[in-house]
MILO-706931 format. One record per residue (C-alpha): residue number from 1; x, y, z; residue in three letters. Coordinates in Angstrom, 1 decimal. Example, Ala and Ser with C-alpha at 12.3 -4.5 7.8 and 13.67 -1.06 7.14 Angstrom:
2
   pos        u        v        w   code
     1     12.3     -4.5      7.8    Ala
     2     13.7     -1.1      7.1    Ser
end
This chain:
416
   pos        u        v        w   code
     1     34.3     57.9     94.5    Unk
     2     34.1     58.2     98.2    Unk
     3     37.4     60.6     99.6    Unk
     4     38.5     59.4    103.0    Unk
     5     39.2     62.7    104.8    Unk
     6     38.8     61.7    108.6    Unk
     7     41.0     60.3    110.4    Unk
     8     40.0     58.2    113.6    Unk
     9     43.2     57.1    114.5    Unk
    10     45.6     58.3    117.3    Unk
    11     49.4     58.0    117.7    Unk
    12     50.2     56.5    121.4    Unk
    13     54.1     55.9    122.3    Unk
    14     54.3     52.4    123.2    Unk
    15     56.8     49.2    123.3    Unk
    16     55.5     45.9    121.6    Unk
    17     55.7     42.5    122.8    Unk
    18     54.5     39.4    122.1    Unk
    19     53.3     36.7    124.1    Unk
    20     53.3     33.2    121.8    Unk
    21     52.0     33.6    118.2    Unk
    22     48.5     34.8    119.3    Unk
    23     48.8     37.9    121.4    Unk
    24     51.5     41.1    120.7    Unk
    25     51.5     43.6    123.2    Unk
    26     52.2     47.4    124.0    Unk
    27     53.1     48.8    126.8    Unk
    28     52.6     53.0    127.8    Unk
    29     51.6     54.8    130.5    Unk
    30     48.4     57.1    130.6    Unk
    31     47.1     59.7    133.8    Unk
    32     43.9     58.5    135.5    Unk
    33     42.1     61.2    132.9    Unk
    34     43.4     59.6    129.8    Unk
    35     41.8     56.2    130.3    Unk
    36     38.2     57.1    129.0    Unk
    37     40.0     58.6    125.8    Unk
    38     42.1     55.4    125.1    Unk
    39     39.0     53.3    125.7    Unk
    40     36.4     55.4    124.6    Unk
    41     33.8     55.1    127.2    Unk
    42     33.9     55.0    131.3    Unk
    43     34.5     50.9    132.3    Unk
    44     32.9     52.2    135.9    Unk
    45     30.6     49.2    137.0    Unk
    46     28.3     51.9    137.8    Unk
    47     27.7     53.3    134.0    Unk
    48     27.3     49.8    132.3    Unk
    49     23.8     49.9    131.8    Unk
    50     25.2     53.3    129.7    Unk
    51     27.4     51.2    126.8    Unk
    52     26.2     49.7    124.0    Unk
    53     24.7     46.6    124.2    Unk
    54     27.5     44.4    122.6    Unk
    55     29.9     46.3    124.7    Unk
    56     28.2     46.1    128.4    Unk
    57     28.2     42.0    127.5    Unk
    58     31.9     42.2    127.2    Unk
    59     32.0     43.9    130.6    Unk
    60     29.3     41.8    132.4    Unk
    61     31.2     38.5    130.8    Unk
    62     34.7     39.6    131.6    Unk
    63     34.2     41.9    135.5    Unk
    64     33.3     41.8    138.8    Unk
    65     31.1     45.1    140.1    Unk
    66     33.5     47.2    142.1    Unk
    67     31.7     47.1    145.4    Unk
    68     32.1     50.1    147.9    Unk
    69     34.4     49.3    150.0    Unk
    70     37.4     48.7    147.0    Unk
    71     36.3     51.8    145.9    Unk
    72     36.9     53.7    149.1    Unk
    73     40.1     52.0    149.6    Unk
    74     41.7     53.0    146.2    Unk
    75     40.6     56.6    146.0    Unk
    76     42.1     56.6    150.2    Unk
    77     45.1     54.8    148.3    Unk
    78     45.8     57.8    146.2    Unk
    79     44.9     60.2    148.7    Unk
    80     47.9     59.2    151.5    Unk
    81     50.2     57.5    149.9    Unk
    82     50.2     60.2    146.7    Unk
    83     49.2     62.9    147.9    Unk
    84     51.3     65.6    149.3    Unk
    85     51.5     64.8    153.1    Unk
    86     52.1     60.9    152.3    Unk
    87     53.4     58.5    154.5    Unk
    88     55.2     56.4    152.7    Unk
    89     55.7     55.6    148.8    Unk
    90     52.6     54.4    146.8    Unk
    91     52.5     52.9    143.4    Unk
    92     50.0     50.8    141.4    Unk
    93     51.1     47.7    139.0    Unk
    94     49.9     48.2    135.4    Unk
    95     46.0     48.3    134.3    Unk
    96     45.5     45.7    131.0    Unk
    97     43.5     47.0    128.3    Unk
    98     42.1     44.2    125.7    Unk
    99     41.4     45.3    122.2    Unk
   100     39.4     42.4    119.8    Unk
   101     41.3     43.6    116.5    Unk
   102     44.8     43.8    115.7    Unk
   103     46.2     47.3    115.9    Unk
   104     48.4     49.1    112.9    Unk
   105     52.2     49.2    115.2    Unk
   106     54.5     51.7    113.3    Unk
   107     57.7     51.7    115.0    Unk
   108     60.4     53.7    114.5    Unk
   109     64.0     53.7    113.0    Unk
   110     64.8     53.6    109.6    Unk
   111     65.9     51.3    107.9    Unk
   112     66.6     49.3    111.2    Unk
   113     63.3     48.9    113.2    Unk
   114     62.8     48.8    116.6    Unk
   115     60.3     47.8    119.2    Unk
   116     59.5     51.0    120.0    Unk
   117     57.2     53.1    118.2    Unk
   118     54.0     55.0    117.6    Unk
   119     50.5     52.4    118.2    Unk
   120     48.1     54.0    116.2    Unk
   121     44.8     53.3    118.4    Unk
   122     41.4     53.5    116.2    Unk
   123     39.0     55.9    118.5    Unk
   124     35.8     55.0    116.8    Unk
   125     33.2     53.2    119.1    Unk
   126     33.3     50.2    116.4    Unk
   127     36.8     49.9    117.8    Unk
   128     36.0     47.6    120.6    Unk
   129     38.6     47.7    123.6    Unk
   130     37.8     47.0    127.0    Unk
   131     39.0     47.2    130.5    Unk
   132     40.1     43.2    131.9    Unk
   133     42.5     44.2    134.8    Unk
   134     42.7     47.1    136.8    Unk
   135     38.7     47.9    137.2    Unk
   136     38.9     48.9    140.8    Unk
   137     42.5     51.0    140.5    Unk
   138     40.9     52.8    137.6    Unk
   139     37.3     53.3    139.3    Unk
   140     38.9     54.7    142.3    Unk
   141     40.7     57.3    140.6    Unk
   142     37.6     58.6    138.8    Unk
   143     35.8     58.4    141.9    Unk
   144     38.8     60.8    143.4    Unk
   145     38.0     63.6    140.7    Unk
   146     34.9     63.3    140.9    Unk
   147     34.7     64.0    144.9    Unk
   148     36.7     67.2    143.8    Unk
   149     40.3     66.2    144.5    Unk
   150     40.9     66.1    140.6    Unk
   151     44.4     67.5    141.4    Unk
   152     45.8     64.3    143.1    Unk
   153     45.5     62.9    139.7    Unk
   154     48.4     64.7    138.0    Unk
   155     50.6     63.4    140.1    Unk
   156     50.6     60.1    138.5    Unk
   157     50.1     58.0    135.2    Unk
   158     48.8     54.4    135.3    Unk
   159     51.3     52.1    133.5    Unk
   160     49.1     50.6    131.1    Unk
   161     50.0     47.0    129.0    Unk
   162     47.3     46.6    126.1    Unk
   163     46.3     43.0    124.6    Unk
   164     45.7     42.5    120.8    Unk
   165     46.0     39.8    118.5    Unk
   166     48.9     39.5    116.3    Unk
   167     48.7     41.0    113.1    Unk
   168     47.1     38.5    110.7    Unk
   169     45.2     36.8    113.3    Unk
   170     41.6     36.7    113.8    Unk
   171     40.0     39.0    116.3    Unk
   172     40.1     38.0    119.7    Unk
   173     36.8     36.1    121.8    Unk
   174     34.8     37.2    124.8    Unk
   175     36.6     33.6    126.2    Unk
   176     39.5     34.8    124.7    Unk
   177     39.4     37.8    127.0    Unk
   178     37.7     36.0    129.7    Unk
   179     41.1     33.3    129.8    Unk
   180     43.4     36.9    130.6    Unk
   181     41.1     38.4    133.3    Unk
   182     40.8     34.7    134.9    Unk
   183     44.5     34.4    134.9    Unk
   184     45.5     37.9    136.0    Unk
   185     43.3     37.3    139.0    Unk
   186     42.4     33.7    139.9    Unk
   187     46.7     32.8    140.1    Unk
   188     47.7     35.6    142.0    Unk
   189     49.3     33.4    145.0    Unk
   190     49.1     35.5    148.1    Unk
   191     52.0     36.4    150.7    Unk
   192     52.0     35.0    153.8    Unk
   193     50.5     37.2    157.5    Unk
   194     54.2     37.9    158.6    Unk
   195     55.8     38.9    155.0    Unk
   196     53.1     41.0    154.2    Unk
   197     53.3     43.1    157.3    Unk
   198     57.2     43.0    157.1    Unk
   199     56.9     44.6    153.6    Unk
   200     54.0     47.4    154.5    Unk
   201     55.6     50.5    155.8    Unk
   202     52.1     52.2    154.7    Unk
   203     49.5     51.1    157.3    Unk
   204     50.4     53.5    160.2    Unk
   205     50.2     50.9    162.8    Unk
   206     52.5     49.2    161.2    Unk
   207     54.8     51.9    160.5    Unk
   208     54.6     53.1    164.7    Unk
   209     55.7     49.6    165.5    Unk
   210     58.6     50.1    163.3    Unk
   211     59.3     52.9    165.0    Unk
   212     59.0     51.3    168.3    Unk
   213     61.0     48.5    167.4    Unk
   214     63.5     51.2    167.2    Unk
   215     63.1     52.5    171.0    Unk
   216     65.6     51.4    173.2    Unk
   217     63.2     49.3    175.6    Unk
   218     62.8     46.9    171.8    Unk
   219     66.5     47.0    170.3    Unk
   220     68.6     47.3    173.2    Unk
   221     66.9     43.7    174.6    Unk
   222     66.8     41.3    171.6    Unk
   223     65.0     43.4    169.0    Unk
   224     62.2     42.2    166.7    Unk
   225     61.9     39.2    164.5    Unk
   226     60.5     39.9    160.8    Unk
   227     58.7     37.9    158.7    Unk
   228     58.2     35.0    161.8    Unk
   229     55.2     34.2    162.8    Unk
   230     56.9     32.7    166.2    Unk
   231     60.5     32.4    168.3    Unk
   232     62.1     29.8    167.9    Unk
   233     63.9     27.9    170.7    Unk
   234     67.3     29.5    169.4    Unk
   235     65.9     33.1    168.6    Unk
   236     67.5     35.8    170.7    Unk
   237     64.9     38.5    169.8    Unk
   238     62.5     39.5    172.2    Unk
   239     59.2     39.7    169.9    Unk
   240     58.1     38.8    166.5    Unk
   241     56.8     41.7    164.5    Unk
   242     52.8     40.4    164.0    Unk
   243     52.7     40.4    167.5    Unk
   244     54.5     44.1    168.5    Unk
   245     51.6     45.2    165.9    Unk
   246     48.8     44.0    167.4    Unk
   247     50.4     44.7    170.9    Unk
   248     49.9     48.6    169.2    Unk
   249     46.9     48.0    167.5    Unk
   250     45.6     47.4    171.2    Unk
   251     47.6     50.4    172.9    Unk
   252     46.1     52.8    170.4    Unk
   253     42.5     51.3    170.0    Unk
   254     41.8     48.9    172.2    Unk
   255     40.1     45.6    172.5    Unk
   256     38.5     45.1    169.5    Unk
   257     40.6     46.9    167.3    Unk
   258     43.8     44.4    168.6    Unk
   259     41.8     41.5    168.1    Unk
   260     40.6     41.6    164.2    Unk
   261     42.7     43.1    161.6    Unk
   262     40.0     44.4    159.4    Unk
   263     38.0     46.3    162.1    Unk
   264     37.8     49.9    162.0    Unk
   265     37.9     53.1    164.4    Unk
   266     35.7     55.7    163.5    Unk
   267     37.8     57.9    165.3    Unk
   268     41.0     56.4    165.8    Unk
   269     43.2     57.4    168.0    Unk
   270     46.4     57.1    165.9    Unk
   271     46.6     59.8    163.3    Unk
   272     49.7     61.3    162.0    Unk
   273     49.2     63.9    164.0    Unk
   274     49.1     62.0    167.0    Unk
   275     51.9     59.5    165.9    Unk
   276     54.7     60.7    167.4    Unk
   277     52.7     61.6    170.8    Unk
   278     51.5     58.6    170.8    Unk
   279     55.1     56.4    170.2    Unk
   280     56.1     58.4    173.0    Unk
   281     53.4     57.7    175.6    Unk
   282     54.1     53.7    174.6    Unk
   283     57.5     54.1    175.0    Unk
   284     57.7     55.5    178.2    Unk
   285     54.9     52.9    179.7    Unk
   286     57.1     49.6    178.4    Unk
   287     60.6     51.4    179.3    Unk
   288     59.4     52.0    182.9    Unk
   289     57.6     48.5    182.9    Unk
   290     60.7     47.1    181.9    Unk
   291     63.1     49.7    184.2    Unk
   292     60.9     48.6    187.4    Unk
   293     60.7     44.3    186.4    Unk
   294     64.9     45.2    185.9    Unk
   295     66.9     43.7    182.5    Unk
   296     67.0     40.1    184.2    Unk
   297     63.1     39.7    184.7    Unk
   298     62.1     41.7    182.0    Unk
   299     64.3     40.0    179.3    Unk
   300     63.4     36.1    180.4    Unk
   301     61.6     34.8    177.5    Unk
   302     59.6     32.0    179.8    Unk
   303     58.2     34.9    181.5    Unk
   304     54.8     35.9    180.8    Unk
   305     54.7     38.6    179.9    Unk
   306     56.7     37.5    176.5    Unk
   307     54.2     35.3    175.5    Unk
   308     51.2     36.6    173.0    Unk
   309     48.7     36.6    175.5    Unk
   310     51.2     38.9    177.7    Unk
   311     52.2     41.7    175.1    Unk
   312     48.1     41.9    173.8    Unk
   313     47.5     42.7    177.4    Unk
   314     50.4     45.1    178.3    Unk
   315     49.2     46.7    174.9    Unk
   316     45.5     46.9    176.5    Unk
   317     46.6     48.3    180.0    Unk
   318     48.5     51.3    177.7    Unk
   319     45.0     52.0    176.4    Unk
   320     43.4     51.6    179.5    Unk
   321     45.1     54.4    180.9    Unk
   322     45.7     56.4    178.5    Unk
   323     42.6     56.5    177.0    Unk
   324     39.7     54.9    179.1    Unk
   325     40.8     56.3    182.5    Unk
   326     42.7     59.3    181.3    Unk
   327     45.2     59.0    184.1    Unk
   328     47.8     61.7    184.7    Unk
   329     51.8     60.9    184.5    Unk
   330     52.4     60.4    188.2    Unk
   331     49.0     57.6    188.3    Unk
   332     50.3     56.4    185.0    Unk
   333     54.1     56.0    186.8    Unk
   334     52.0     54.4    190.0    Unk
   335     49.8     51.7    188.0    Unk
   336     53.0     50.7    185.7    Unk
   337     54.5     50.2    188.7    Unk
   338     52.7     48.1    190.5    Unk
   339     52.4     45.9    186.9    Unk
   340     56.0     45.3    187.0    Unk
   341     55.7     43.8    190.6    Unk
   342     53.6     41.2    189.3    Unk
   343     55.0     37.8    189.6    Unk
   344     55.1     37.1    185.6    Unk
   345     56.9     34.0    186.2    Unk
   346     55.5     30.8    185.1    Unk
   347     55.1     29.5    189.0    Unk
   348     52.9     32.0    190.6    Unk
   349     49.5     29.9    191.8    Unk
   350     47.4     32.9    190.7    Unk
   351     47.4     31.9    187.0    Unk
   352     46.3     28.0    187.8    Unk
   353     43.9     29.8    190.0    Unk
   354     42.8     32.5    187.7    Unk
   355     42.6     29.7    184.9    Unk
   356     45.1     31.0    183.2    Unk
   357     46.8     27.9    181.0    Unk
   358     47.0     24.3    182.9    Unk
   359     49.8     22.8    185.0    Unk
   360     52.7     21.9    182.8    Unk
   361     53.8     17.9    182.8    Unk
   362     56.7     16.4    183.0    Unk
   363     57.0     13.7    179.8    Unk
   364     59.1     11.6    181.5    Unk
   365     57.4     11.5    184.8    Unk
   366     53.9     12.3    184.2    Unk
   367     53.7     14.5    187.1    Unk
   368     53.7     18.2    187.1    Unk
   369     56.5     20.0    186.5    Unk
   370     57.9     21.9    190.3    Unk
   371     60.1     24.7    191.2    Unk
   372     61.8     24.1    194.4    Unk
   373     59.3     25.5    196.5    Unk
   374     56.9     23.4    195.3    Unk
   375     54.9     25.4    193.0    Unk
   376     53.5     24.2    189.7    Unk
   377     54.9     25.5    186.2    Unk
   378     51.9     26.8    184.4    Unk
   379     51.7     25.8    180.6    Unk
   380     49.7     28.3    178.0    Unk
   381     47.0     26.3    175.6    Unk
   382     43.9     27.1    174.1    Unk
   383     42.8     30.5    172.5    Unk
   384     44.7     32.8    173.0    Unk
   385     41.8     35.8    173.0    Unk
   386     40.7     33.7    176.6    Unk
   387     43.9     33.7    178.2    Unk
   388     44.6     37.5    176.9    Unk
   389     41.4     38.3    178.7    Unk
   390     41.6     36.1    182.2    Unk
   391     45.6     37.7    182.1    Unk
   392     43.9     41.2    181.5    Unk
   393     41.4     40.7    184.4    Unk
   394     44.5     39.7    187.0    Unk
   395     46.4     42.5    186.0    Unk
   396     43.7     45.0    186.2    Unk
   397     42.8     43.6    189.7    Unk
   398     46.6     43.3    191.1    Unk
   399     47.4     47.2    189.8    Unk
   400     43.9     48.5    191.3    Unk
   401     42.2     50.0    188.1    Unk
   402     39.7     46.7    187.9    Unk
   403     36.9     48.6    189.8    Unk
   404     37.5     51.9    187.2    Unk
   405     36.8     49.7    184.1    Unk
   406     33.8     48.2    185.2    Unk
   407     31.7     50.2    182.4    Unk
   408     34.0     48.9    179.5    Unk
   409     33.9     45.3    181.0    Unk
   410     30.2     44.6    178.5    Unk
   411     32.5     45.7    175.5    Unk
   412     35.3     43.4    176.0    Unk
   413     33.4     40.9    176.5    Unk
   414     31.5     41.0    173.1    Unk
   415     35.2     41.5    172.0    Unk
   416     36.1     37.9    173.4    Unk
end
């Protein structure tokens, strides 16, 4: 007679669920160092070739390799948004752990039972579990002890939902599994541009237009429209917020950096250390840009400087000062200036002449459209990257700083 003395199985807290008459489910939370102990083995892409045979086909079958770059992000996830000095709050959504056989549930209360209880989660390698959402969440995190900031990773537990058959069922497929990953990933139905920056207070150029939005030069003159990607004709805000963050994407970085949303700085100028230095220095360059134009000018939404191409190069002339030419306060005063003299309306001949846009046309008439002196109402088509730049290139000639940016002009033209 053979005396079973060892015991392979551990209790886990969880809450069951079903989902139809094929799946139960239990949900728990674990820190980033549990996950290897509840599944027995490290689901890193990296340490495949490691498992067992039968298992490394589950994982090949079932997961894409975690390249780099999700990698990076994750662990840089965890680093600002839960570490100490964060910026704003950071969570993750639950990881989803499949196991192939049913699992023993005990729940407790006696003699009524409940749905919660004790999941009593066979350890041995023959147990076979694997990871089919939350690969890159969970890699990052080991990544983050392993580049010795092991700390960070008590100061949060993954919420964890695992996937077994029901009891009396037959152990689940590799398709089986393969069906969950596909529909945990392939259906996720993605948020539009303007509600997903609406929603972010994390990315920090985000988070300094917010805080412009709040200046006075922003709320005090129509404000800033969320989750729009455009003004409509009744709107009586003065921007939409896409466009006030790349206007700061350019005023902190520049060209290139306003013009794609995933290029990178390798030394950016926005840190949190420079934030609120930095909120300032924009500030004062659009409140005395708008001071000089007066509320009238500055406010009149065919002028433009309102439209796209205007804010992306207002946010360019910031950075051209600031951080190209270096200019002091009193040339910084000087240049705005002579920016907000400018004739921004839509009837000054320099924009025809500078190729800015095309003459507007009357649909009635067929002629162009004429202010009383005679002068043709310029009308804004095309790409807007070209008319940012030929607007750029007047401004920069008409304030006198053209002839100082001659050595970025081989940059921005690679930019365009």
């Amino acid at each position: 007679m053979v005396i079973d003395i060892l015991n392979l199985k551990t209790p886990v807290p969880c809450i069951q669920g079903t989902f139809g008459h094929r799946l139960v489910t239990y949900t728990t939370q674990a820190s980033p160092k549990q996950i290897m102990n509840l599944l027995g083995h490290d689901p890193r892409s990296k340490n495949w070739k490691r498992l067992p045979d039968d298992l490394r086909q589950v994982y090949e079958y079932l997961q894409r390799k975690t390249d780099k770059n999700r990698r990076e992000s994750v662990a840089a996830y965890i680093e600002e948004r839960l570490g100490p000095d964060s910026i704003a709050i950071g969570a993750f959504p639950a990881i989803s752990i499949a196991f192939q056989q049913p699992i023993e549930f005990k729940p407790y209360g006696q003699p009524i039972q409940s749905a919660v209880g004790d999941l009593m989660v066979d350890i041995s390698p023959s147990a076979i579990r694997v990871l089919i959402d939350g690969l890159g969440r969970v890699t990052g995190a080991l990544d983050v002890a392993e580049e010795g900031n092991e700390p960070l990773l008590d100061r949060f537990q993954f919420p964890i939902t695992i996937y077994a058959p029901s009891p009396g069922t037959k152990a689940l497929s590799w398709k089986e599994m393969g069906q969950l990953f596909h529909d945990f990933n392939f259906r996720v139905q993605p948020v539009s541009k303007q509600l997903a920056i609406a929603l972010d207070t994390s990315d920090i150029y985000i988070a300094l237009a917010g805080k412009f939005a709040e200046c006075p030069v922003i709320a005090n003159n129509g404000g800033v429209a969320e989750r729009s990607a455009s003004l409509g004709s009744k709107s009586t805000n003065l921007v939409v917020q896409t466009l006030l963050v790349r206007t700061i994407r350019g005023a902190c970085e520049g060209r290139k950096f306003q013009e794609s949303d995933m290029a990178s700085v390798e030394m950016p100028n926005l840190t949190k250390d420079s934030f609120n230095g930095l909120l300032s220095s924009i500030d004062t360059f659009f409140s005395r840009f708008a001071n000089k134009m007066g509320g009238d000018r500055f406010t009149d939404r065919q002028s433009l400087h309102l439209t796209s191409p205007g804010w992306q190069a207002l946010g360019i002339l910031h950075h051209d000062m600031v951080f190209k030419l270096k200019l002091d306060a009193v040339e910084q005063s000087k240049v705005t200036e002579r920016i907000a003299a400018i004739d921004w309306s839509r009837y000054n001949p320099d924009w025809l002449s500078f190729g800015i846009g095309h003459p507007e046309i009357d649909k009635k008439t067929g002629s162009p459209v004429l202010d009383g002196s005679g002068r043709q109402k310029v009308a804004l088509t095309g790409a807007g990257r070209t008319n940012t730049q030929k607007l750029l290139d007047y401004i920069r000639e008409k304030s006198g700083i053209a002839d100082r940016l001659k050595p970025y002009s081989a940059e921005e033209v690679e930019a365009a």
